[in-house]
Backbone as a printed PyTorch tensor [residue, N CA C, xyz], in Angstrom:
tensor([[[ 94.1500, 152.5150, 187.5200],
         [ 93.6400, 151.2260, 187.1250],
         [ 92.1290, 151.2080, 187.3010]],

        [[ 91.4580, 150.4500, 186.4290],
         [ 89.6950, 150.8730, 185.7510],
         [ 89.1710, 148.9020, 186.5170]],

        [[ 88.7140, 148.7180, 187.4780],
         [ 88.1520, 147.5360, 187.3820],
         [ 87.0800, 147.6380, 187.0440]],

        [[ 86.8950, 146.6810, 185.8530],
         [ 85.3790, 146.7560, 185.7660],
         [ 84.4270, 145.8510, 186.5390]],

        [[ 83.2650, 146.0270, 186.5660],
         [ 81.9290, 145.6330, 187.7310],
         [ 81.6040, 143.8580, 187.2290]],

        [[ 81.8880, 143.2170, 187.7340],
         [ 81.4060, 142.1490, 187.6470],
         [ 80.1150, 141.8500, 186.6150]],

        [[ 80.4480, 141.2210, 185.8310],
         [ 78.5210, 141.0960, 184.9900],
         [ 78.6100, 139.3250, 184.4800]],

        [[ 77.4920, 138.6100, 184.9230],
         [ 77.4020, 137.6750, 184.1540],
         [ 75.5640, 137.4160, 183.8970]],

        [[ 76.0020, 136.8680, 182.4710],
         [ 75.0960, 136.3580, 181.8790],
         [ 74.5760, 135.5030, 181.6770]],

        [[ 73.2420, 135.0050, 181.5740],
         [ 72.6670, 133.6060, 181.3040],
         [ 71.6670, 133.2730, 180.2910]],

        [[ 71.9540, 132.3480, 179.5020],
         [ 71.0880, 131.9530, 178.3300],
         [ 70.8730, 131.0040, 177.6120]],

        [[ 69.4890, 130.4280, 177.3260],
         [ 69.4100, 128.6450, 176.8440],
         [ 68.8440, 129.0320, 175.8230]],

        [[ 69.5720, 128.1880, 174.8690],
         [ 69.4620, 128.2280, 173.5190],
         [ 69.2240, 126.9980, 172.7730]],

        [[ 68.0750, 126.5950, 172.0370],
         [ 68.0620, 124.8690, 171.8520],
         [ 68.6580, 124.0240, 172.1900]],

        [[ 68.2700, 123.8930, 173.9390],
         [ 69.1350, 122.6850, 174.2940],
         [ 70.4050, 123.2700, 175.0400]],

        [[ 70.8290, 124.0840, 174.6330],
         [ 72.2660, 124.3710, 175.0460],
         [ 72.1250, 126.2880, 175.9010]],

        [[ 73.1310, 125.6430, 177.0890],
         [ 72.9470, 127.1470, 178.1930],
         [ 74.2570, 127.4340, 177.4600]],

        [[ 74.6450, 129.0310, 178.0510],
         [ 75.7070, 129.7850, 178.2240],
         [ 76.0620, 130.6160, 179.2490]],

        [[ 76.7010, 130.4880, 180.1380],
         [ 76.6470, 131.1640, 181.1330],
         [ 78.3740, 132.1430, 180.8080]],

        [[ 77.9050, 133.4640, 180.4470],
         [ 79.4390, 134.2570, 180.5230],
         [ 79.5460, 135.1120, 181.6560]],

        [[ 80.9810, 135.4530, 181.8790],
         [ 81.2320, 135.6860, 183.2020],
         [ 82.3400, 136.9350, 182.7180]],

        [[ 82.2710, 137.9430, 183.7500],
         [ 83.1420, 138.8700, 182.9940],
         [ 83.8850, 139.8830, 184.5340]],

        [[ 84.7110, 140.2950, 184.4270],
         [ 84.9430, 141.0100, 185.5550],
         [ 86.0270, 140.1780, 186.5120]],

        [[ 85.9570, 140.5370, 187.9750],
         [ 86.5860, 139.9710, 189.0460],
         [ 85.8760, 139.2370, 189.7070]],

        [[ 86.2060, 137.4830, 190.1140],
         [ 85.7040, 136.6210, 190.0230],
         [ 85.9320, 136.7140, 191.7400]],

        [[ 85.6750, 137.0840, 192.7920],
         [ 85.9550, 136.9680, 194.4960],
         [ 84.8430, 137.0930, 195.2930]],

        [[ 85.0160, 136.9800, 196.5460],
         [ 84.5390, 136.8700, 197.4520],
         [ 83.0590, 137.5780, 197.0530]],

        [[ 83.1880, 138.7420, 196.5000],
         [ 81.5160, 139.4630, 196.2360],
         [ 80.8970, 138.9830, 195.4680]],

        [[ 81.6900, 138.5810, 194.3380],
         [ 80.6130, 138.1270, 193.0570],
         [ 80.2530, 136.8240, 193.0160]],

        [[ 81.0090, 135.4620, 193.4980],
         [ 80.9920, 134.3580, 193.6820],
         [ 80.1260, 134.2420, 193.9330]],

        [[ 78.6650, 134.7650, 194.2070],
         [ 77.1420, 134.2600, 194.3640],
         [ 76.7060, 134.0920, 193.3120]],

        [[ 76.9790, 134.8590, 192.4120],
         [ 76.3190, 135.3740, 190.9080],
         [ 76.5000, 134.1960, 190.1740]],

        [[ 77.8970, 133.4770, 190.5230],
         [ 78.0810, 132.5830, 189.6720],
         [ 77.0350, 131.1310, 190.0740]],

        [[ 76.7920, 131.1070, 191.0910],
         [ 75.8830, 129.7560, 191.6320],
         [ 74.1990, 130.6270, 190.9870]],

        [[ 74.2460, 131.6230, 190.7010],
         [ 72.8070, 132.2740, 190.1280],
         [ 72.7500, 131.8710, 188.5470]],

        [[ 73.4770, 132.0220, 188.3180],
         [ 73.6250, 131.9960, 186.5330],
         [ 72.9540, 130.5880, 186.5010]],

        [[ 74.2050, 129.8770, 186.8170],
         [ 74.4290, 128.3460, 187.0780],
         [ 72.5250, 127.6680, 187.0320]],

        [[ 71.7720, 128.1880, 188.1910],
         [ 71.0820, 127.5030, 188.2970],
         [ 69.7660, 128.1410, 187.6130]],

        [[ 70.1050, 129.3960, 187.0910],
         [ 68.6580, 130.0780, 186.0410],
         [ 68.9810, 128.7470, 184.9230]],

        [[ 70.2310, 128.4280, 184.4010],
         [ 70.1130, 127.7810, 182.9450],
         [ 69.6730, 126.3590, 183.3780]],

        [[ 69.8580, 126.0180, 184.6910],
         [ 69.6670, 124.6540, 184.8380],
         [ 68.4810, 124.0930, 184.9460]],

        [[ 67.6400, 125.1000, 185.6630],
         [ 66.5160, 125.2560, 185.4690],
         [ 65.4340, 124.9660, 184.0750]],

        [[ 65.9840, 125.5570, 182.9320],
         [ 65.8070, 125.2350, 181.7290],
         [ 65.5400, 123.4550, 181.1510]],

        [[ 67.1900, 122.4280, 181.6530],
         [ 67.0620, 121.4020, 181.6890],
         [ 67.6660, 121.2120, 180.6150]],

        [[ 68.8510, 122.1370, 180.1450],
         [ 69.7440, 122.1850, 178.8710],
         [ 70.7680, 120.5850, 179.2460]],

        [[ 70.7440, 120.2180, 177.4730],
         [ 71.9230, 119.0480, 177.1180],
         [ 73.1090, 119.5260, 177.9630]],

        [[ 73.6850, 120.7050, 177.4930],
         [ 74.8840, 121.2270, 177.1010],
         [ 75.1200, 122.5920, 177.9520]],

        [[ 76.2880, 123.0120, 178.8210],
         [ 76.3850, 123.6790, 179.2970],
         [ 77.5290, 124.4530, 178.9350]],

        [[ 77.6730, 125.2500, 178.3620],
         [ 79.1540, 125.9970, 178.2550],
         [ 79.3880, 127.1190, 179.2240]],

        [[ 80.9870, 127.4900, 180.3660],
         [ 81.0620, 128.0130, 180.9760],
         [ 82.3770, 129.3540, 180.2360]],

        [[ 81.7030, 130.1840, 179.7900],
         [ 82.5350, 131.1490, 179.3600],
         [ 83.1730, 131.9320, 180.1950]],

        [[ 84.4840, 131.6320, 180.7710],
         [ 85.2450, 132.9570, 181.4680],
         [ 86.3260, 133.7230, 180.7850]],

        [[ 86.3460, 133.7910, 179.9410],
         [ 87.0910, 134.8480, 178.6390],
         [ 87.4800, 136.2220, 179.6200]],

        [[ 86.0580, 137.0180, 179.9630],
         [ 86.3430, 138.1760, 180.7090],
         [ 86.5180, 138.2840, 181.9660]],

        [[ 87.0820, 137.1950, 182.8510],
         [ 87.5480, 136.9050, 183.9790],
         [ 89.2030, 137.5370, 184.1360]],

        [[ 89.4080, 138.2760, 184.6190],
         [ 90.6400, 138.5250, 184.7530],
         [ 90.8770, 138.2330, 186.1560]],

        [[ 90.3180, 138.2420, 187.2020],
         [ 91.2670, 137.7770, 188.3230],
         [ 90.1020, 136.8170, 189.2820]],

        [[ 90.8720, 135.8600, 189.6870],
         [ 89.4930, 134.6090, 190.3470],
         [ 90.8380, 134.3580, 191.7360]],

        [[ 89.5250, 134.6570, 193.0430],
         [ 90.1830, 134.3070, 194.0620],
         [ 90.0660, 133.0650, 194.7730]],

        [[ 90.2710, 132.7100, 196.0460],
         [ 90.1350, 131.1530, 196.1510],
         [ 88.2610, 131.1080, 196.6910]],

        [[ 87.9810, 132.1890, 196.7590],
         [ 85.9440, 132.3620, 197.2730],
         [ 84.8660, 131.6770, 195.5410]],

        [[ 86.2980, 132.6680, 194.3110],
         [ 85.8510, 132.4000, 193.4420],
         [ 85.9820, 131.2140, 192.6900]],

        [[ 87.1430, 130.5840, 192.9570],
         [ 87.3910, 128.9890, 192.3670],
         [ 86.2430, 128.3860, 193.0080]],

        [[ 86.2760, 128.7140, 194.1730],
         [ 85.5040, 127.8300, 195.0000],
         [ 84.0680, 127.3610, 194.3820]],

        [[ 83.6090, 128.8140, 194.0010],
         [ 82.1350, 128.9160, 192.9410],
         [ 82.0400, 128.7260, 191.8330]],

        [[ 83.5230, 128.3200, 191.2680],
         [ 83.5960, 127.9280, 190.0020],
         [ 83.5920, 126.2420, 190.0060]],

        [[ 83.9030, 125.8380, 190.9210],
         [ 84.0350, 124.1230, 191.4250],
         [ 82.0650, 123.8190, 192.0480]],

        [[ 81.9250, 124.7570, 192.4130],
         [ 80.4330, 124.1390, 192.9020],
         [ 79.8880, 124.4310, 191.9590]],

        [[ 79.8930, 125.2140, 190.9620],
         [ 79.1010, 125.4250, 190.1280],
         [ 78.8050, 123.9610, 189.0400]],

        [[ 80.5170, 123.5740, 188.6190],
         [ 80.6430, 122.2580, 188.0250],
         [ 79.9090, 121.3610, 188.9030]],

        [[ 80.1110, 121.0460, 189.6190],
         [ 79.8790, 120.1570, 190.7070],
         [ 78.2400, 120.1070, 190.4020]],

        [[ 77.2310, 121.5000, 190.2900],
         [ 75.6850, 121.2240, 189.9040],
         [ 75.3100, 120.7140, 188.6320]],

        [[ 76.5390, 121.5190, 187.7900],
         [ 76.1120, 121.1850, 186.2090],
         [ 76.2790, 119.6650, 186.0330]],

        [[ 77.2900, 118.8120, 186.7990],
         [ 77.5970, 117.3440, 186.4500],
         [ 76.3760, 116.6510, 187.0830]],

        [[ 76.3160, 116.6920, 188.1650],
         [ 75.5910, 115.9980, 188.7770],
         [ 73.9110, 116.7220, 188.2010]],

        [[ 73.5850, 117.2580, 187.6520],
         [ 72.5630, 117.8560, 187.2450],
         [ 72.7630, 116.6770, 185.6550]],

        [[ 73.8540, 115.8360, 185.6250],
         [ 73.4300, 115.5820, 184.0230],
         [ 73.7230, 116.0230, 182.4360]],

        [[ 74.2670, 117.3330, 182.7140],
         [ 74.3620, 117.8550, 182.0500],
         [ 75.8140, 118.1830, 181.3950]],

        [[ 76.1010, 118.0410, 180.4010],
         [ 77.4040, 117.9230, 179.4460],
         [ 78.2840, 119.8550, 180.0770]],

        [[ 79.1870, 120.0800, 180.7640],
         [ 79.9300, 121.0490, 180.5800],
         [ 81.0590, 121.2220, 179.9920]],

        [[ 80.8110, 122.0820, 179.0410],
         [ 82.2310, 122.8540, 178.0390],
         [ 82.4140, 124.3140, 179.0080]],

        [[ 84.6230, 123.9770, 179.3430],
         [ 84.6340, 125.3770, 179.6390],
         [ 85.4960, 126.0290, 178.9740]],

        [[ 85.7040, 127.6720, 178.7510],
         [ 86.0150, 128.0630, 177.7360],
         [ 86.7280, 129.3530, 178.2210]],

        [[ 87.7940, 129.9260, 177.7730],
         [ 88.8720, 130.8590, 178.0320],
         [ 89.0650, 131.0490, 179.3150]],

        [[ 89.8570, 130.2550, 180.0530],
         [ 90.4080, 130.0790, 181.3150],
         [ 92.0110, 130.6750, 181.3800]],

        [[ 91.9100, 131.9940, 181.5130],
         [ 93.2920, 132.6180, 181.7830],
         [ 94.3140, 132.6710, 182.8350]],

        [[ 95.7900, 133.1170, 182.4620],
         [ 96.4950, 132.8480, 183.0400],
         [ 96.9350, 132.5430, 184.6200]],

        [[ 96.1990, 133.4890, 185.1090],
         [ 95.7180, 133.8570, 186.4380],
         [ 95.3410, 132.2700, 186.8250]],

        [[ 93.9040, 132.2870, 186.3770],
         [ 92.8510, 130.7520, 186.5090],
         [ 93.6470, 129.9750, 186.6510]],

        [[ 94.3000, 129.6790, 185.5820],
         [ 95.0900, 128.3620, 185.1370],
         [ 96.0270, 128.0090, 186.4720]],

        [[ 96.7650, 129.4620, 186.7640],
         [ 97.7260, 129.0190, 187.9350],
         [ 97.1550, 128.8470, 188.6340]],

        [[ 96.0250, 129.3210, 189.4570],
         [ 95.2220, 129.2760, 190.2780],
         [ 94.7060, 127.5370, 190.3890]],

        [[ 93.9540, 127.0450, 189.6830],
         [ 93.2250, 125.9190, 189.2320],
         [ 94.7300, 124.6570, 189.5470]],

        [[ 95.8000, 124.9970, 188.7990],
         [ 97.3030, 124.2640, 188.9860],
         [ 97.7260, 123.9700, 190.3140]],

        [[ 97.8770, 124.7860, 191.4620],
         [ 98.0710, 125.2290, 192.7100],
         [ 97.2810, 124.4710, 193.3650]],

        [[ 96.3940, 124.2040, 193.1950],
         [ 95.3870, 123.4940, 194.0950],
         [ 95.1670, 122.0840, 193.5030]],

        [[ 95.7110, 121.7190, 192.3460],
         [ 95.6670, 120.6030, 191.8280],
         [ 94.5960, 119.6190, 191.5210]],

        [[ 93.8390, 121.1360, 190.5830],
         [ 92.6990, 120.5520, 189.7340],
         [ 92.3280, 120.6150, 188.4370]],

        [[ 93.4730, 120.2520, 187.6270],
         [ 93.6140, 120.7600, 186.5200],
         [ 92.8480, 119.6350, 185.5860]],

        [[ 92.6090, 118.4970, 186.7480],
         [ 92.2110, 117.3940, 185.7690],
         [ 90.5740, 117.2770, 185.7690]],

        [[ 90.2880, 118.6530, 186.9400],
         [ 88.5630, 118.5590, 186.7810],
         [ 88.1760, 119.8670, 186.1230]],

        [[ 88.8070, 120.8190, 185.9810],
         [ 88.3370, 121.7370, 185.7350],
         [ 89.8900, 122.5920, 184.8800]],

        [[ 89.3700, 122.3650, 183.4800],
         [ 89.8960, 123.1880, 182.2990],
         [ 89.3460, 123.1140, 181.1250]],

        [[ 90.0280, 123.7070, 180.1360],
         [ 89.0210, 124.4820, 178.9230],
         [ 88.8270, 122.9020, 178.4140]],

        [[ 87.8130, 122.8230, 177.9970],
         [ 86.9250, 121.9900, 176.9040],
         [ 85.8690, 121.3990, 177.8070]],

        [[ 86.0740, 119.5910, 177.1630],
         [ 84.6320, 118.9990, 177.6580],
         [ 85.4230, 118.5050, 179.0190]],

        [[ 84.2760, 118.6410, 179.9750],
         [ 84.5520, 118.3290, 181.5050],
         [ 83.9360, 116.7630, 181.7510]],

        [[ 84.9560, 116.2110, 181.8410],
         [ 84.2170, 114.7110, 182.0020],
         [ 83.3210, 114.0980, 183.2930]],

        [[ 82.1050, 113.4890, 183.0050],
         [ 81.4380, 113.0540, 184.1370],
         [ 81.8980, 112.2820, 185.0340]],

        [[ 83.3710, 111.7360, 184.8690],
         [ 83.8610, 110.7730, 185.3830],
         [ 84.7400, 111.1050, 186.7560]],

        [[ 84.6650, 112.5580, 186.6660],
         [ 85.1900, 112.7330, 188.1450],
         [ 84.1980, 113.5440, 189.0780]],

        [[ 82.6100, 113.0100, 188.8550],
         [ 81.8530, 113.3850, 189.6860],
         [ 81.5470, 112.6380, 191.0020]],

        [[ 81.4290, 112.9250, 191.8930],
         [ 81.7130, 111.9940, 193.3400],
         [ 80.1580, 111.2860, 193.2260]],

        [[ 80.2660, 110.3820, 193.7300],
         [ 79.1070, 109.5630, 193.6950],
         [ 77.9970, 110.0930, 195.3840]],

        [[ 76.6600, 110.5150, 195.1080],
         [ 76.0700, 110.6220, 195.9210],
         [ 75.5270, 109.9110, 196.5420]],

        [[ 75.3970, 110.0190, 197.8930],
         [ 75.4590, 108.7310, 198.7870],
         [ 74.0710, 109.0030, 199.8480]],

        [[ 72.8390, 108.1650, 199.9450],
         [ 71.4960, 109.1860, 200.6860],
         [ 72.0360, 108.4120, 202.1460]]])
């Protein structure tokens, strides 16, 4: 069995980021994903799309960075679309019973927690 190396990408494109994600989503790489996250945010994009297509296995280090990551893009303002969330994910995401904040399409602002100074 061939795992391949973790790689993600980041890129703003009129207005609109892309952050793709490819590989095994755990405990090691789960930084990468709060890196991506905040190169595009930086930018000050409408629109955020979170591509995990090449995610084949996400552990609970990596949900975890997949929930904070949302968690910057909302509260940052910014519209997130997420996109090929596989089987694995899905159960994963189900199990913990967050299917209503985090799955494929538009992620609504409406379950962002209100910040409190």
């Amino acid at each position: 069995m061939t795992v391949r190396p973790f790689v993600s990408h980041a890129v703003v494109h009129s207005g609109v980021a892309r952050v793709t994600l490819v590989g095994e989503l755990d405990v090691d790489s789960a930084p990468h994903v709060q890196k991506a996250m905040a190169t595009c945010l930086a930018d000050r994009p409408k629109r955020l799309c979170l591509d995990l297509t090449g995610v084949g296995f996400c552990d609970c280090a990596g949900l975890n960075a997949l929930l904070g990551a949302r968690m910057s893009v909302l509260l940052a303002g910014v519209e997130l679309v997420v996109e090929g969330i596989g089987p694995q994910l899905a159960r994963l995401i189900e199990l913990i019973g967050a299917t209503d904040i985090l799955t494929e399409g538009r992620v609504g602002t409406d379950t962002v927690p209100v910040r409190r100074e």
